[in-house]
NUFIRO-425335 format. One record per atom (N, C-alpha, C): residue number from 1; residue in three letters; atom name; x, y negated, z negated. Coordinates in nm, 3 decimals. Layout:
BEGIN
<NUM,ALA,CA,<X,Y,Z>> ...
//
This chain:
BEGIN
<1,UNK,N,<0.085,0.119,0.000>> <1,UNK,CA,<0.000,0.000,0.000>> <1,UNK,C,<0.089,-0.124,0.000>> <2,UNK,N,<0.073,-0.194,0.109>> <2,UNK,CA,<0.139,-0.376,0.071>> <2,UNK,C,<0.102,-0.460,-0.030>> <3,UNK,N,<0.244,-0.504,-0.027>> <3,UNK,CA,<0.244,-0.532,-0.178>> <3,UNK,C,<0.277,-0.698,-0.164>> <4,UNK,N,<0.232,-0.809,-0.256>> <4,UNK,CA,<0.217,-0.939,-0.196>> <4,UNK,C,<0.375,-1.014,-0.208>> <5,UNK,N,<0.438,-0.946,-0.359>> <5,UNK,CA,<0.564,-0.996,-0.362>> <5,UNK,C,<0.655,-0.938,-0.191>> <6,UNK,N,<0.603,-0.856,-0.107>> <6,UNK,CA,<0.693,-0.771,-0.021>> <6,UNK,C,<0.668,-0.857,0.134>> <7,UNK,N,<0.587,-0.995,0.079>> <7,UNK,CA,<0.550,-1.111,0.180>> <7,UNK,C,<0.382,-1.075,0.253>> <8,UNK,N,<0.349,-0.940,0.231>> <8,UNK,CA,<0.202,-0.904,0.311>> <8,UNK,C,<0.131,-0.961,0.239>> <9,UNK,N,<0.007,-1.037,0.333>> <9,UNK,CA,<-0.121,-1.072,0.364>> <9,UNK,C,<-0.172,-0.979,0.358>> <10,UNK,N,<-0.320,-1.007,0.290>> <10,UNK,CA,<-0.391,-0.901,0.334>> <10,UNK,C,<-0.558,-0.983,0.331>> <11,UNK,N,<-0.654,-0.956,0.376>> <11,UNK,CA,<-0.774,-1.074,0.383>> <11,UNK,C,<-0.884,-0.973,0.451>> <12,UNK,N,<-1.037,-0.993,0.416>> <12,UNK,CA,<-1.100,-0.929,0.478>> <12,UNK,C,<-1.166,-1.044,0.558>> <13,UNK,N,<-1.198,-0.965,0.703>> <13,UNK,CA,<-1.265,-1.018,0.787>> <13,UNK,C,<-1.355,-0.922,0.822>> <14,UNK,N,<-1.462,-0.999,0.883>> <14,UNK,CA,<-1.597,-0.964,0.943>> <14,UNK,C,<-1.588,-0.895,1.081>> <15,UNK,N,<-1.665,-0.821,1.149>> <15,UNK,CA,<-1.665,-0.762,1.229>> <15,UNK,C,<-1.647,-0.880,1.358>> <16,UNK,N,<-1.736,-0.964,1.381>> <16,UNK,CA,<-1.722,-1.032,1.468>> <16,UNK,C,<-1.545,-1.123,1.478>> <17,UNK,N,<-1.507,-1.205,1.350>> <17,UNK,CA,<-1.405,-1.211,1.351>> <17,UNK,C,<-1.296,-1.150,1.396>> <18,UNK,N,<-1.272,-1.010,1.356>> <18,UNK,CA,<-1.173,-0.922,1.424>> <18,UNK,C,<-1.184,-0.891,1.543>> <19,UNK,N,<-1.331,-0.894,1.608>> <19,UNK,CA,<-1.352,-0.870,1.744>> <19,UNK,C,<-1.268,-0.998,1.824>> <20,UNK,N,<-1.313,-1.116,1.784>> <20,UNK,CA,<-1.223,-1.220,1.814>> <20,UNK,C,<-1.114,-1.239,1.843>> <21,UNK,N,<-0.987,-1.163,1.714>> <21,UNK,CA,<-0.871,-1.164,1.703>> <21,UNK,C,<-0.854,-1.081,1.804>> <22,UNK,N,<-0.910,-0.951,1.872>> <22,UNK,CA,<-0.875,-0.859,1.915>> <22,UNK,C,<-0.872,-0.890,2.058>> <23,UNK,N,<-1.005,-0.982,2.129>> <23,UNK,CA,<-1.002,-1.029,2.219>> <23,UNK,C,<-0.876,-1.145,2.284>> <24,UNK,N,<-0.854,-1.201,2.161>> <24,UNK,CA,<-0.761,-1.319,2.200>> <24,UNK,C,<-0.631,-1.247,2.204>> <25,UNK,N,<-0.577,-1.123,2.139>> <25,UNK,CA,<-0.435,-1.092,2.170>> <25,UNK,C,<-0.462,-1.034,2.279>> <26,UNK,N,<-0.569,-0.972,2.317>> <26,UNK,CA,<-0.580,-0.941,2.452>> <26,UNK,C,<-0.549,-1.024,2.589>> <27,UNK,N,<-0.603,-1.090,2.581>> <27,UNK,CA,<-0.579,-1.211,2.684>> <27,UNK,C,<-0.456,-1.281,2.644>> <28,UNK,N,<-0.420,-1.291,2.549>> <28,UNK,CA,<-0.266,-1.364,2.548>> <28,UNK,C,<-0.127,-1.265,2.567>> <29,UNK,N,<-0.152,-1.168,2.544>> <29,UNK,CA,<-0.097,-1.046,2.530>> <29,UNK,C,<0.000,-1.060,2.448>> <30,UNK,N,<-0.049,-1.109,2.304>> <30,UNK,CA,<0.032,-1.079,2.171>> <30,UNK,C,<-0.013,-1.029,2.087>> <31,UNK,N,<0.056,-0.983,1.934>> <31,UNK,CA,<0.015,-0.923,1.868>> <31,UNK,C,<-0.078,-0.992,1.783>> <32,UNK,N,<-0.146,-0.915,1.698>> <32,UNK,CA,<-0.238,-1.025,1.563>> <32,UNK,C,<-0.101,-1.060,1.498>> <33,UNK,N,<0.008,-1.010,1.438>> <33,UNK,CA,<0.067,-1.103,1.377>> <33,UNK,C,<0.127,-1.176,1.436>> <34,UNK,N,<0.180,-1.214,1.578>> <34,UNK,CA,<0.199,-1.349,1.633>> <34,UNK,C,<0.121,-1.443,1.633>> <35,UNK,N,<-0.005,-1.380,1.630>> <35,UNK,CA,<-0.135,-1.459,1.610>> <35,UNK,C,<-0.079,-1.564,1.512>> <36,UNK,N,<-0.125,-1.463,1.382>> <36,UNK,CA,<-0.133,-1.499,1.291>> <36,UNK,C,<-0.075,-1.598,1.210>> <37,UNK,N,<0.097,-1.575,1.278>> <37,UNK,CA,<0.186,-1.672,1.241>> <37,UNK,C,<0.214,-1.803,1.271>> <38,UNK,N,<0.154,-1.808,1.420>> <38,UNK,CA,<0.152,-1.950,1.439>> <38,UNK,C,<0.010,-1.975,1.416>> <39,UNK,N,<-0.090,-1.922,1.366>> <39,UNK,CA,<-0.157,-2.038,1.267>> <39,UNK,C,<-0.128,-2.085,1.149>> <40,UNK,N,<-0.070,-1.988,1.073>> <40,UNK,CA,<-0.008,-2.039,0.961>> <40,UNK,C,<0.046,-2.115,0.969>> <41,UNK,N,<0.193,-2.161,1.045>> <41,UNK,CA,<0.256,-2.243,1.074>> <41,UNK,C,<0.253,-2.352,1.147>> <42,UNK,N,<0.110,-2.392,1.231>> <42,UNK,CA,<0.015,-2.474,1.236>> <42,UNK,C,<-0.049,-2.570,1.166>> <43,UNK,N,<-0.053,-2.498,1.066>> <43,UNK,CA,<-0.128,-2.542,0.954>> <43,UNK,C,<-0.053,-2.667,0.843>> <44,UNK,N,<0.074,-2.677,0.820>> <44,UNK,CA,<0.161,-2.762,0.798>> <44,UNK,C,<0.084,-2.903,0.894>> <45,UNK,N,<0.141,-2.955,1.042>> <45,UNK,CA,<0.118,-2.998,1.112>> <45,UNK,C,<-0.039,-3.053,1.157>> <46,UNK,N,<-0.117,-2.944,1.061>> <46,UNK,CA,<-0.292,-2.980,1.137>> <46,UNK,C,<-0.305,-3.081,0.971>> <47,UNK,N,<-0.218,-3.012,0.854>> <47,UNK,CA,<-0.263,-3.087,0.775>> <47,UNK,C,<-0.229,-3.272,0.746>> <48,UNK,N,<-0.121,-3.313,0.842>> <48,UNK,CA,<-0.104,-3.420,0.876>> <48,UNK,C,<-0.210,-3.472,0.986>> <49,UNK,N,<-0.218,-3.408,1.094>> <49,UNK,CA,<-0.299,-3.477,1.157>> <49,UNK,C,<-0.448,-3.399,1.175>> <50,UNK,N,<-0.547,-3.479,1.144>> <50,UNK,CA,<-0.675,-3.392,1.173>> <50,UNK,C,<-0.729,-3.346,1.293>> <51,UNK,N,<-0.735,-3.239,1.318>> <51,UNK,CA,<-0.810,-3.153,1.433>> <51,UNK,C,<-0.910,-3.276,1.499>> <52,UNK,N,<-0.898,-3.276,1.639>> <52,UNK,CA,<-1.004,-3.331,1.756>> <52,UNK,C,<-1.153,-3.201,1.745>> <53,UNK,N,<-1.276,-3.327,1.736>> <53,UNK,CA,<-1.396,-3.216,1.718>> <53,UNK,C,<-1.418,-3.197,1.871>> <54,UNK,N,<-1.402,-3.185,1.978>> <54,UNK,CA,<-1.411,-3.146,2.100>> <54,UNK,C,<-1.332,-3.177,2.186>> <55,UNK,N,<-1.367,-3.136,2.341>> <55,UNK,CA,<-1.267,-3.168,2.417>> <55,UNK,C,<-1.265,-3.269,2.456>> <56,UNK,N,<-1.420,-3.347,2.436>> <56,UNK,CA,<-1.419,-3.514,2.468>> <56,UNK,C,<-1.347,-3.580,2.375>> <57,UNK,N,<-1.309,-3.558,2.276>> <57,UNK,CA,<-1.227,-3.633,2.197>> <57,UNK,C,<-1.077,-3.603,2.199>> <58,UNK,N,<-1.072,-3.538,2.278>> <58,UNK,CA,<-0.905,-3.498,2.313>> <58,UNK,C,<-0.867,-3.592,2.459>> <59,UNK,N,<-1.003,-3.576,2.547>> <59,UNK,CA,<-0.971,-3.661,2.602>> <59,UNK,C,<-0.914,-3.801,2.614>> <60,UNK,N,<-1.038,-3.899,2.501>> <60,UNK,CA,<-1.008,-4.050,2.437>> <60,UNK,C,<-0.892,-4.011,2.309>> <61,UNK,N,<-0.855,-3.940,2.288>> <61,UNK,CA,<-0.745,-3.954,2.129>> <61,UNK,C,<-0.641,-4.053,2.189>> <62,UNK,N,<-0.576,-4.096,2.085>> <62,UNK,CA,<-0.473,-4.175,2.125>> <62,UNK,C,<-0.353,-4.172,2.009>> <63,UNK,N,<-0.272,-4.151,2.103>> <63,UNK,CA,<-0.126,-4.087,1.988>> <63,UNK,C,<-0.046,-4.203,1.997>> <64,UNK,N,<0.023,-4.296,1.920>> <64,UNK,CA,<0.130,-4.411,1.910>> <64,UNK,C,<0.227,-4.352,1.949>> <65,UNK,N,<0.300,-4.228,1.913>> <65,UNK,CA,<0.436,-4.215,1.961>> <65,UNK,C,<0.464,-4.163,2.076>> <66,UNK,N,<0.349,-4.097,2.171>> <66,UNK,CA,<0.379,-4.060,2.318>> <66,UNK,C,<0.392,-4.228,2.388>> <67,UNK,N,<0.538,-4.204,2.468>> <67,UNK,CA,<0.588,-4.257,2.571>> <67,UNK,C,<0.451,-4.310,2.699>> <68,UNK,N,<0.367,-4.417,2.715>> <68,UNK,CA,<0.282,-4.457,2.791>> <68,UNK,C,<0.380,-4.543,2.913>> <69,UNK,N,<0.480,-4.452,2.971>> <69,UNK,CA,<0.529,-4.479,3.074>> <69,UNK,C,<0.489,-4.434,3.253>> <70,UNK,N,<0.477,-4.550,3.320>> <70,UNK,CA,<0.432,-4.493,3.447>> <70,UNK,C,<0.550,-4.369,3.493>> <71,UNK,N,<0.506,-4.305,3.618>> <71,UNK,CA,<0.579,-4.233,3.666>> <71,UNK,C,<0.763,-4.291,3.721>> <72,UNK,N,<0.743,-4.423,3.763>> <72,UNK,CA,<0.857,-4.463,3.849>> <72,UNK,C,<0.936,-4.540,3.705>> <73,UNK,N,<0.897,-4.540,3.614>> <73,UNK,CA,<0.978,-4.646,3.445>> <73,UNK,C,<0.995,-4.568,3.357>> <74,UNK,N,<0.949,-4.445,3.363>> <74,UNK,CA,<1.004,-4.310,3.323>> <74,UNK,C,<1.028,-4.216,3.367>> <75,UNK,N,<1.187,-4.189,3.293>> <75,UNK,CA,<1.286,-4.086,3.344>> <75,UNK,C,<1.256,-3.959,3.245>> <76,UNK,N,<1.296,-3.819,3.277>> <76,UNK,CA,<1.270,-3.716,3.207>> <76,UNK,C,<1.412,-3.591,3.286>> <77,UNK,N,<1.463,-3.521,3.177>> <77,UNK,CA,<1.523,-3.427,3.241>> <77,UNK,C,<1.481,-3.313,3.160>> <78,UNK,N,<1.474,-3.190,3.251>> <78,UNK,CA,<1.483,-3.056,3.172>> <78,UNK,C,<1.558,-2.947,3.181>> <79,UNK,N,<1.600,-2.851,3.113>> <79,UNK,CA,<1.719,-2.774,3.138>> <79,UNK,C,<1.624,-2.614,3.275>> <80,UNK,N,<1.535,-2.595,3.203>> <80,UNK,CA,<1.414,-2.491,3.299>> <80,UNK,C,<1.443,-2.498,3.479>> <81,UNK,N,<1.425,-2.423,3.514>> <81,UNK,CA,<1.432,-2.427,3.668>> <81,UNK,C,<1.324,-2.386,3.696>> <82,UNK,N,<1.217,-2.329,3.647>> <82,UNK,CA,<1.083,-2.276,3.677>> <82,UNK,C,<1.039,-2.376,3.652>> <83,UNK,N,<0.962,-2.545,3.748>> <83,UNK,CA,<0.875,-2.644,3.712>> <83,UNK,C,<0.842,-2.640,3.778>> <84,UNK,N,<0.649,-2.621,3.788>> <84,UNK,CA,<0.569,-2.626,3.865>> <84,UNK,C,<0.493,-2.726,3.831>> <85,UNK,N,<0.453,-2.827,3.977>> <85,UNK,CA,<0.358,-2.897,3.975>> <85,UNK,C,<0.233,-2.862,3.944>> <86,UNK,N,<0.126,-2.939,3.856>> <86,UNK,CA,<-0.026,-2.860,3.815>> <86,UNK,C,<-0.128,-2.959,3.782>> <87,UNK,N,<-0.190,-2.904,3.805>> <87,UNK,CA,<-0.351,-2.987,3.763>> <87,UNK,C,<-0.392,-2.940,3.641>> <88,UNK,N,<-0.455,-2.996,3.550>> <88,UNK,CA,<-0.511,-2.935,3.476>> <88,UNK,C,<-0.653,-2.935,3.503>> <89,UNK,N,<-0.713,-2.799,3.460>> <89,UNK,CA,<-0.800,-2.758,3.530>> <89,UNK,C,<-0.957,-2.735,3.379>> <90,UNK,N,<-0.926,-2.699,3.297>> <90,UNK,CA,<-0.983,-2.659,3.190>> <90,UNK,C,<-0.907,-2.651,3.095>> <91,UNK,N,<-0.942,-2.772,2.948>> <91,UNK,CA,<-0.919,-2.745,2.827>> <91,UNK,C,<-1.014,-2.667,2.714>> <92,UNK,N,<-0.970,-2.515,2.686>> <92,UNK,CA,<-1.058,-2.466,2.580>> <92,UNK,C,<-1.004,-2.496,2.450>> <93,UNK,N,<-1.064,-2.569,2.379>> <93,UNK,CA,<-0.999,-2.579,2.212>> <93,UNK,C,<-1.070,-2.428,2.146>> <94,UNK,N,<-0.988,-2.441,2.052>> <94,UNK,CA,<-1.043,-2.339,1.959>> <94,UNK,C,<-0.934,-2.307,1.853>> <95,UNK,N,<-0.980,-2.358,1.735>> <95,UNK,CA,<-0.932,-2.359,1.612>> <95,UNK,C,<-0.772,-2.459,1.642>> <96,UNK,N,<-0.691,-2.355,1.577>> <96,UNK,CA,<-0.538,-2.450,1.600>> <96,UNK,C,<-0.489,-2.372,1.760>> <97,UNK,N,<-0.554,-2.305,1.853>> <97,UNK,CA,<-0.491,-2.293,1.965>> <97,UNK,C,<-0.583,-2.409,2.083>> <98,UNK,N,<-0.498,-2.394,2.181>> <98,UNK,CA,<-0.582,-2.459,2.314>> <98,UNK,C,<-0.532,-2.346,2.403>> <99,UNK,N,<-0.643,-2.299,2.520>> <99,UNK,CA,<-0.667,-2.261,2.644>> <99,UNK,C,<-0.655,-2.354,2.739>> <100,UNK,N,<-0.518,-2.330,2.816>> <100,UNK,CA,<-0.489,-2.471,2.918>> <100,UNK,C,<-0.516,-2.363,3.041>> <101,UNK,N,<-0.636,-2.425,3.153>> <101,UNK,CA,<-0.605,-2.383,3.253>> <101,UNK,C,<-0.518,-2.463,3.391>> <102,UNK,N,<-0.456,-2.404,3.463>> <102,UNK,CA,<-0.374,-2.528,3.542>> <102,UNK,C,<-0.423,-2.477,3.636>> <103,UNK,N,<-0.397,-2.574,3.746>> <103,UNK,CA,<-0.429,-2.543,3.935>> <103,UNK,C,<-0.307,-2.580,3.942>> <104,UNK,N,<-0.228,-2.478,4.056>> <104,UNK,CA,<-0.098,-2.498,4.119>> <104,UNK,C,<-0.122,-2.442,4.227>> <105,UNK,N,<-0.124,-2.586,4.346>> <105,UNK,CA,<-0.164,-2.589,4.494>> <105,UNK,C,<-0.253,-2.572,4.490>> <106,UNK,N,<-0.333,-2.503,4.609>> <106,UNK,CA,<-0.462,-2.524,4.619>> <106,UNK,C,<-0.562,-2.377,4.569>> <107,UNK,N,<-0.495,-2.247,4.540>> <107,UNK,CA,<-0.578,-2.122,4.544>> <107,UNK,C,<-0.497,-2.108,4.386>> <108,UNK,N,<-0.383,-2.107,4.340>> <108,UNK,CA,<-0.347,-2.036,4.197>> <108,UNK,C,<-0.340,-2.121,4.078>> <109,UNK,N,<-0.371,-1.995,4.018>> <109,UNK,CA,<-0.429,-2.051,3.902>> <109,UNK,C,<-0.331,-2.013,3.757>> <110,UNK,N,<-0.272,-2.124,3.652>> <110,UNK,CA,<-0.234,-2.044,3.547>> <110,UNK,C,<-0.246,-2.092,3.391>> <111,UNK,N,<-0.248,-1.987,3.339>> <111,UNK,CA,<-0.318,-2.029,3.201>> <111,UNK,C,<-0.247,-2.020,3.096>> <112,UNK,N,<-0.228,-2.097,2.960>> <112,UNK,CA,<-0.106,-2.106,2.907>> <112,UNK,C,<-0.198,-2.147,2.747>> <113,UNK,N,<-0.175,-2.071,2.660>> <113,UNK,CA,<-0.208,-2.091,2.545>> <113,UNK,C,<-0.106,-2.176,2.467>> <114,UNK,N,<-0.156,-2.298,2.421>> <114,UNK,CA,<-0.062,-2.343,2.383>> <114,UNK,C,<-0.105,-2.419,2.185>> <115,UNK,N,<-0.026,-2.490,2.089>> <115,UNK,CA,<-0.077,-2.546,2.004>> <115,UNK,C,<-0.219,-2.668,2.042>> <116,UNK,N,<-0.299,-2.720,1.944>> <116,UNK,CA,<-0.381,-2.773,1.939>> <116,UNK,C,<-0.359,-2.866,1.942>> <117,UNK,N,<-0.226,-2.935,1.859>> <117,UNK,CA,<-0.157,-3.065,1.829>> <117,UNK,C,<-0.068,-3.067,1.976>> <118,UNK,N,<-0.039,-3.006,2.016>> <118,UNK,CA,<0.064,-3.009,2.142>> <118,UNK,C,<-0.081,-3.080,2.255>> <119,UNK,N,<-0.188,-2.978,2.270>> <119,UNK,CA,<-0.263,-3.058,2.336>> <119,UNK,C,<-0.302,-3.180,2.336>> <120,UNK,N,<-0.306,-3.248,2.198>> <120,UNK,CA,<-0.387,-3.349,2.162>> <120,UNK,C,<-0.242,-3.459,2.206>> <121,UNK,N,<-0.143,-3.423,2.196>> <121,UNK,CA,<0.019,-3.497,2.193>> <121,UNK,C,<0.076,-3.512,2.288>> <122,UNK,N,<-0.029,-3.415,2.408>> <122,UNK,CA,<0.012,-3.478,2.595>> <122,UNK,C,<-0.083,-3.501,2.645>> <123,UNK,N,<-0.200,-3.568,2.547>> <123,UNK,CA,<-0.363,-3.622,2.563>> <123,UNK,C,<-0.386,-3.501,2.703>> <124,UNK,N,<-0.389,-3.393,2.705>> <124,UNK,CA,<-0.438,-3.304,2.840>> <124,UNK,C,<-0.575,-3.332,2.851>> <125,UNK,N,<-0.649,-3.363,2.965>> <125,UNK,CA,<-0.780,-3.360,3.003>> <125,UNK,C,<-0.772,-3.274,3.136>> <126,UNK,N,<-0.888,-3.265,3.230>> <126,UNK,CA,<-0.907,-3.251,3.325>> <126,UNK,C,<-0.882,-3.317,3.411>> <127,UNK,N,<-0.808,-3.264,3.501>> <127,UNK,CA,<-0.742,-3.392,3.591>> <127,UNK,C,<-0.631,-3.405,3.617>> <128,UNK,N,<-0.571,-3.372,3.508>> <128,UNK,CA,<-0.437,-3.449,3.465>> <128,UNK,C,<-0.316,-3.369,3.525>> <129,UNK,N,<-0.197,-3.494,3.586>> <129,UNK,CA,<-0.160,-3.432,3.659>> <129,UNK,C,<-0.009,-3.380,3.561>> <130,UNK,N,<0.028,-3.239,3.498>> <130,UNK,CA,<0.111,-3.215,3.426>> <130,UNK,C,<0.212,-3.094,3.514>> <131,UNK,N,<0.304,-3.046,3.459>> <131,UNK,CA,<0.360,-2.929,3.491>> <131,UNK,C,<0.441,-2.803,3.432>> <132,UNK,N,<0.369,-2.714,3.498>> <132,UNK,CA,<0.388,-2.595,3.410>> <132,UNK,C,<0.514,-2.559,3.390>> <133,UNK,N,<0.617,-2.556,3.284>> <133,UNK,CA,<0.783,-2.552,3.268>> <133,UNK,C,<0.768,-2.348,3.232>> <134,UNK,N,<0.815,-2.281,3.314>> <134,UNK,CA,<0.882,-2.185,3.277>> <134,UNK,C,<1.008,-2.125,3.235>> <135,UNK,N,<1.019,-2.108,3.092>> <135,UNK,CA,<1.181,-2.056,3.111>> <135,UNK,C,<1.134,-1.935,3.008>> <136,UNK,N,<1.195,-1.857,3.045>> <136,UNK,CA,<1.229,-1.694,2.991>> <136,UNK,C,<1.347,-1.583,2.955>> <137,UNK,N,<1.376,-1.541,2.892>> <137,UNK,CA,<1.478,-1.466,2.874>> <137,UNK,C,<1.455,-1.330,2.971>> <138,UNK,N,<1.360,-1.268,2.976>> <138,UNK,CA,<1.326,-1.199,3.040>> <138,UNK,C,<1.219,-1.188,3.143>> <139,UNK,N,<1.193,-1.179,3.240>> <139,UNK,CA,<1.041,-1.142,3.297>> <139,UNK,C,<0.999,-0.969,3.350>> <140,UNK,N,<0.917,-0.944,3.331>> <140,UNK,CA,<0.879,-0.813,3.320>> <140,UNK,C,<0.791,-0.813,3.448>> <141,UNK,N,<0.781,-0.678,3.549>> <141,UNK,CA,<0.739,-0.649,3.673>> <141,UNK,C,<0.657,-0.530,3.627>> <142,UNK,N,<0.516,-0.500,3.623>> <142,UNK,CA,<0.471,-0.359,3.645>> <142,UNK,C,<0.424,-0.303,3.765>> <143,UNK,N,<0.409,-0.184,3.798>> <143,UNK,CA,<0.334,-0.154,3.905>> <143,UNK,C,<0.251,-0.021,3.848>> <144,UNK,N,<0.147,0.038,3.945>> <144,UNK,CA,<0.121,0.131,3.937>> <144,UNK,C,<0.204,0.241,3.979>> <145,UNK,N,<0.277,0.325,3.937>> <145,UNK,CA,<0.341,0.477,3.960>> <145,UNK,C,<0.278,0.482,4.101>> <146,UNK,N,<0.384,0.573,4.171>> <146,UNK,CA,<0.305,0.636,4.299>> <146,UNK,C,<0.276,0.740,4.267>> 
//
């Protein structure tokens, strides 16, 4: 049995809840305790700034310390070689994560779970023209067996 001095959590949840958790590592393809950890560690950060009650208010939020520089009076470098141009296409909030969907070109589509405060901290709406930075240590290929 886990033991609390040995750092384990332990908490009961409801059926629907876990269905939740179960769905979302699904689609993100992580574990519940990755989950888990960056809400915890979220939680620092949400307790400074208070959660946006929708996505219309993520839209109008307004952050003092983001850079309100046009494109041509601001400079930016990044170390990534994977930068794709994107639209943003759909913001899902939900709790301390966001569901970013992007449009890159005209048919693909990609989706990127990211913090709540990160959303609210590059004001993302619909529309907006951002880009998707890939960098990885690894990337993984499956196929079906022949």
């Amino acid at each position: 049995m886990p033991r609390k001095n040995q750092g384990w959590i332990t908490f009961q949840a409801s059926a629907e809840e876990r269905q939740i958790l179960e769905s979302y590592c699904q689609r993100s393809q992580r574990t519940k305790t990755e989950i888990l950890r960056e809400l915890v560690r979220s939680l620092e950060s949400a307790a400074v700034d208070p959660p946006l009650d929708d996505a219309k208010d993520l839209e109008e939020a307004e952050i003092a310390d983001v850079p309100q520089a046009s494109d041509d009076s601001f400079d930016w470098a990044i170390s990534a070689r994977n930068l794709l141009r994107a639209e943003v296409k759909q913001v899902t909030l939900s709790g301390v994560s966001a569901e970013v969907t992007l449009t890159i070109g005209s048919t693909t589509e990609l989706v990127s779970v990211i913090t709540r405060a990160s959303a609210e901290r590059l004001h993302l709406s619909v529309g907006k023209e951002v880009y998707a930075v890939i960098k990885s240590n690894s990337v993984m290929i499956a196929a079906i067996a022949p």
